[in-house]
N, C-alpha and C positions, 0 to 999 in steps of 0.2 A: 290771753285769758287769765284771767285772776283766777287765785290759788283757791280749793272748795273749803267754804268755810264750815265748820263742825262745831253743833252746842253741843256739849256735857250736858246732861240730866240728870239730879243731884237727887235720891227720893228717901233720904234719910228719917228717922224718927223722932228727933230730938238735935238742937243747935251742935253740941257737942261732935255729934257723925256728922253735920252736917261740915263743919268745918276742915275735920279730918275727910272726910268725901273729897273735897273741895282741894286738899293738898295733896293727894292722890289722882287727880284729873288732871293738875295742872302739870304732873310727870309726862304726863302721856298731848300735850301743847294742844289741848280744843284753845279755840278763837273764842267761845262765847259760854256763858254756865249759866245755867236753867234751874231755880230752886224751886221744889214743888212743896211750901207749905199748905198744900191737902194732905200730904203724907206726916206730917209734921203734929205731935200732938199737943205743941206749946210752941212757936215760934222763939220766946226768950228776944234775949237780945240785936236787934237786928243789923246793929253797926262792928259786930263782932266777924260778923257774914261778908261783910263790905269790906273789912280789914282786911279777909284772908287772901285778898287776890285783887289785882286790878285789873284784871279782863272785864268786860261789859258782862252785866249781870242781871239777867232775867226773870222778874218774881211771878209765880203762879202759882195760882190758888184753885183748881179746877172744881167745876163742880161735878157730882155724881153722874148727873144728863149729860155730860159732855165726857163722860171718862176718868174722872178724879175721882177723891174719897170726901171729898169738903161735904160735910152733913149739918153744920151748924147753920146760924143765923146768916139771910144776908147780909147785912150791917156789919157783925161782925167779918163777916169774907172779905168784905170789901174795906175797912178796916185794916186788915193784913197788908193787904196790898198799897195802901198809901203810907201805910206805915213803910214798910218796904221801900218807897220814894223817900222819903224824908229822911231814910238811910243811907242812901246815895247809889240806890239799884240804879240801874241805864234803863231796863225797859218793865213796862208791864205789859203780861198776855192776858188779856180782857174778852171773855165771851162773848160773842156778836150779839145771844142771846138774854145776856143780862139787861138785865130790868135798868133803864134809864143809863146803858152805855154810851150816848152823848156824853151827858153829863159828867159820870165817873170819870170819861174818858179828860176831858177839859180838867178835870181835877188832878189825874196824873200828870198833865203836862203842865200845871201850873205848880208841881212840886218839882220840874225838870226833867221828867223821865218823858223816855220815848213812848208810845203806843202801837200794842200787836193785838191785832184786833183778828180772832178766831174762831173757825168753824169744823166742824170734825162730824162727821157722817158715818156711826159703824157699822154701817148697813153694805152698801154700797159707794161707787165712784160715781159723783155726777156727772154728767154729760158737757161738754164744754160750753155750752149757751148757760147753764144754768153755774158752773163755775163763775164765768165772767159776770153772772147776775150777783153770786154770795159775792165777788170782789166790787161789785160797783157799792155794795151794803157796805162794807167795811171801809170801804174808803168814804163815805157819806157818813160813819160813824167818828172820822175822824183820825184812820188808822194812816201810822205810819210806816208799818208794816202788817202786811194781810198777810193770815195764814189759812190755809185750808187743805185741809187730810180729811180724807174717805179712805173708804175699804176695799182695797183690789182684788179682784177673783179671777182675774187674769192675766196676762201679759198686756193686754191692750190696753189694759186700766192703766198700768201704769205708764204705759204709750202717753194716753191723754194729757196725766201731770205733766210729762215732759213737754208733748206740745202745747200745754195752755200757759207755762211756762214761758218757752222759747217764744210766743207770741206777744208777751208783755216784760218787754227789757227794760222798760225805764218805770218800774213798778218794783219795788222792796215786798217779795215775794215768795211767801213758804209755800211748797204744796206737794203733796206726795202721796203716794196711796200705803195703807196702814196692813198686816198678816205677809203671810209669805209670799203671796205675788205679788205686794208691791215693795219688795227690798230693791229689785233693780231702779225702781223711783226713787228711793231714801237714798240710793248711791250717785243716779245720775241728776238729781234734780240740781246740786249747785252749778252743776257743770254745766245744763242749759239755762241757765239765768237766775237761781233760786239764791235769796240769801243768803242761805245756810240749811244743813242738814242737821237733825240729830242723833247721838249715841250716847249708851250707857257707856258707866266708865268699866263695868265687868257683867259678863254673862249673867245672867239669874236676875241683875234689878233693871229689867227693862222697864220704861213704862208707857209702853205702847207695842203690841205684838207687830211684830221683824224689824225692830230696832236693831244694829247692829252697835257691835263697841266701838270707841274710841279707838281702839288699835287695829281693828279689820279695816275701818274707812282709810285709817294712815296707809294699809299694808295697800290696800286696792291701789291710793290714789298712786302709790306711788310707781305699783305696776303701769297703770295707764299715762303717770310721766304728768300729769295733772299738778 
């Protein structure tokens, strides 16, 4: 079994923390780092970002309806983010729901980044018919990685990520249930087939409720020998 991969989530205010973020995470050895220019109230320069690290590097720009703080234009959101390619980011996470995601999406990949094509539900956990419906979307958008987080209100919820999970292994595959019944999901999900999990890199800047840190995922995995 390959080793659980873990993104860093970067939610700094300014390039400056964002860099120093970024050289602080990489202490603590994530596999992947996740920059969230919704938090961010000037991006600056963005090959400065790409400098500070060579691990694969994640741009996101979230909008409000999906949980971020991004309130401006779209043009310019989406702007960010191809800026961000042309920087030499690895992937971008693209809203299932954005307006003309084909196309954006064809855009990112013609600047050579990957595509994460995502869905996030804070209501509830969908049911696995309709999971496997949100991954047929994303993969029909283009994605080369589907992600999809709902809202767990129970242990079963997070049951499900793990089995819709385990049933799609040749599928590049985030999914997890998001609050405090679904951290057993944020824990187990790479370990039944999940690309990768995320964590902050210190308590207090999560940005998704029962995100755990960088050093709990390490402490766990290494309890379980993973």
């Amino acid at each position: 079994m390959d080793k659980p991969r873990i993104c860093a989530v970067i939610t700094s205010s300014d390039l400056e923390r964002v860099v120093e973020a970024i050289n602080k995470a990489l202490v603590q050895v994530p596999d992947l780092i996740e920059v969230r220019f919704d938090y961010m109230e000037n991006p600056g320069c963005l090959t400065r970002i790409r400098e500070a690290t060579v691990l694969p590097l994640i741009a996101t720009n979230r909008l409000r309806e999906q949980g971020g703080l991004w309130n401006g234009k779209e043009t310019d959101r989406i702007q960010v983010l191809l800026s961000a390619c042309d920087a030499g980011f690895d992937y971008v996470d693209l809203e299932l729901s954005t307006y003309s995601v084909v196309e954006v999406g064809e855009s990112v990949k013609a600047l050579g980044a990957g595509l994460i094509v995502s869905h996030h539900d804070f209501e509830n956990t969908p049911g696995i018919q309709a999971l496997r419906s949100i991954m047929r979307e994303e993969l029909g958008a283009g994605a080369n990685v589907c992600k999809i987080v709902g809202t767990a209100r129970d242990r079963n919820d997070s049951l499900t990520y793990l089995r819709f999970l385990h049933e799609n292994p040749g599928i590049d595959l985030v999914s997890f249930g998001m609050g405090a019944a679904g951290v057993m999901s944020r824990i187990f999900s790479p370990i039944f087939g999940g690309a990768y999990t995320y964590a902050s890199i210190n308590m207090g800047e999560e940005s998704a409720p029962g995100q755990l840190t960088i050093s709990d995922l390490r402490t766990i995995y290494k309890i379980l020998r993973v």
